[in-house]
C-alpha positions as CSV (number, residue, x, y, z in Angstrom):
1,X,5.0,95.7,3.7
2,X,7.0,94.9,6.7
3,X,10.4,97.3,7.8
4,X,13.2,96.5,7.6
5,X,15.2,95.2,11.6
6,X,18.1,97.2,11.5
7,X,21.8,95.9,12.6
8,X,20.9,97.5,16.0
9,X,17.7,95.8,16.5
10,X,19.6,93.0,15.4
11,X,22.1,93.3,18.0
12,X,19.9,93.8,20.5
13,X,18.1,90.4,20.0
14,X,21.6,89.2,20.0
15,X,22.4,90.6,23.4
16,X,18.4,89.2,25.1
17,X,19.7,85.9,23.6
18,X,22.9,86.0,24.9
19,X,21.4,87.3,28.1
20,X,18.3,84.7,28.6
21,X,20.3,81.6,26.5
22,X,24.1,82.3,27.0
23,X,26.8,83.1,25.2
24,X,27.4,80.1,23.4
25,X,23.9,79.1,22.7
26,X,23.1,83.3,21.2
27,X,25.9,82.6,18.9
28,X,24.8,78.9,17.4
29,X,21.8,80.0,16.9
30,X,22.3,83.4,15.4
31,X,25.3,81.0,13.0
32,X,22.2,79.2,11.8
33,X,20.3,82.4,10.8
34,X,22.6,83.8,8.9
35,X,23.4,80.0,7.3
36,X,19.8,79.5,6.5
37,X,18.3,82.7,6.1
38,X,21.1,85.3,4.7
39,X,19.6,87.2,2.0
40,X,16.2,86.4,2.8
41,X,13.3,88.4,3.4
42,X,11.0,87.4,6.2
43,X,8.0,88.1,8.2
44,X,7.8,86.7,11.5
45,X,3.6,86.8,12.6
46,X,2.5,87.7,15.7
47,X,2.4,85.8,19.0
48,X,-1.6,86.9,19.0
49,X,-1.0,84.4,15.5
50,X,-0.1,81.3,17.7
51,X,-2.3,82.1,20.4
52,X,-5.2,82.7,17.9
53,X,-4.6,79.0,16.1
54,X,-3.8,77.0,19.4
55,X,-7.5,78.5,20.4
56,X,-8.8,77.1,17.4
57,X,-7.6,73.8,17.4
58,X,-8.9,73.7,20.4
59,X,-12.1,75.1,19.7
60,X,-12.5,72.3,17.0
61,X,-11.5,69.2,19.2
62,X,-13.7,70.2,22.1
63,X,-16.8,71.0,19.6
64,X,-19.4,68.0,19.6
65,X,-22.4,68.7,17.5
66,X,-24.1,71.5,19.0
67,X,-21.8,72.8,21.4
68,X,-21.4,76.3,20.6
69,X,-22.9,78.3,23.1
70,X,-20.8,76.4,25.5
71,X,-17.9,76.9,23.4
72,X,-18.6,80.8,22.7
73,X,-18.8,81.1,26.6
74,X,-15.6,79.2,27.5
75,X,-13.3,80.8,25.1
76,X,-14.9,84.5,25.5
77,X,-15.9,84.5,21.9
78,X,-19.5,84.7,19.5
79,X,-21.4,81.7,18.9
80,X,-21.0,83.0,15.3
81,X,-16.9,82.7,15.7
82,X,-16.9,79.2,16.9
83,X,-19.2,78.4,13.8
84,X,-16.6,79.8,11.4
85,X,-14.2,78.4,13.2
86,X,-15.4,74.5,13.3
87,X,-16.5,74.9,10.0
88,X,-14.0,76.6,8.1
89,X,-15.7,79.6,7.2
């Protein structure tokens, strides 16, 4: 189960936003959290996630055929990963 961000962590993502975004563009989007999200519980995956499924679409539209060594060796992966991923395994 994922733990719980605490008002401080909170306000220190506020401040990085403020800090990287500004002020006024912290605050919008922080007003559309709490519009959209107040009361809710959720879990925000890794960036490994995105990382992870961007490889793998891109895996799938480079694979032609037979392609796997080629594949394994590009991305720094098993021939037996690439399978499961073109493959859906």
């Amino acid at each position: 189960m994922p733990k719980p961000m605490s008002y401080d962590a909170l306000d220190q993502l506020y401040q990085r936003f403020c800090a990287d975004f500004g002020p006024d563009v912290a605050e919008k989007v922080f007003k559309v959290f709490v519009q959209e999200l107040s009361g809710c519980r959720i879990s925000i995956p890794k960036a490994s996630y995105f990382i992870r499924e961007a490889r793998n679409k891109r895996i799938k539209m480079l694979f032609h055929g037979g392609n796997y060594e080629e594949l394994a060796l590009r991305f720094g992966i098993t021939t037996r990963l690439v399978r499961r991923i073109v493959h859906g395994d």
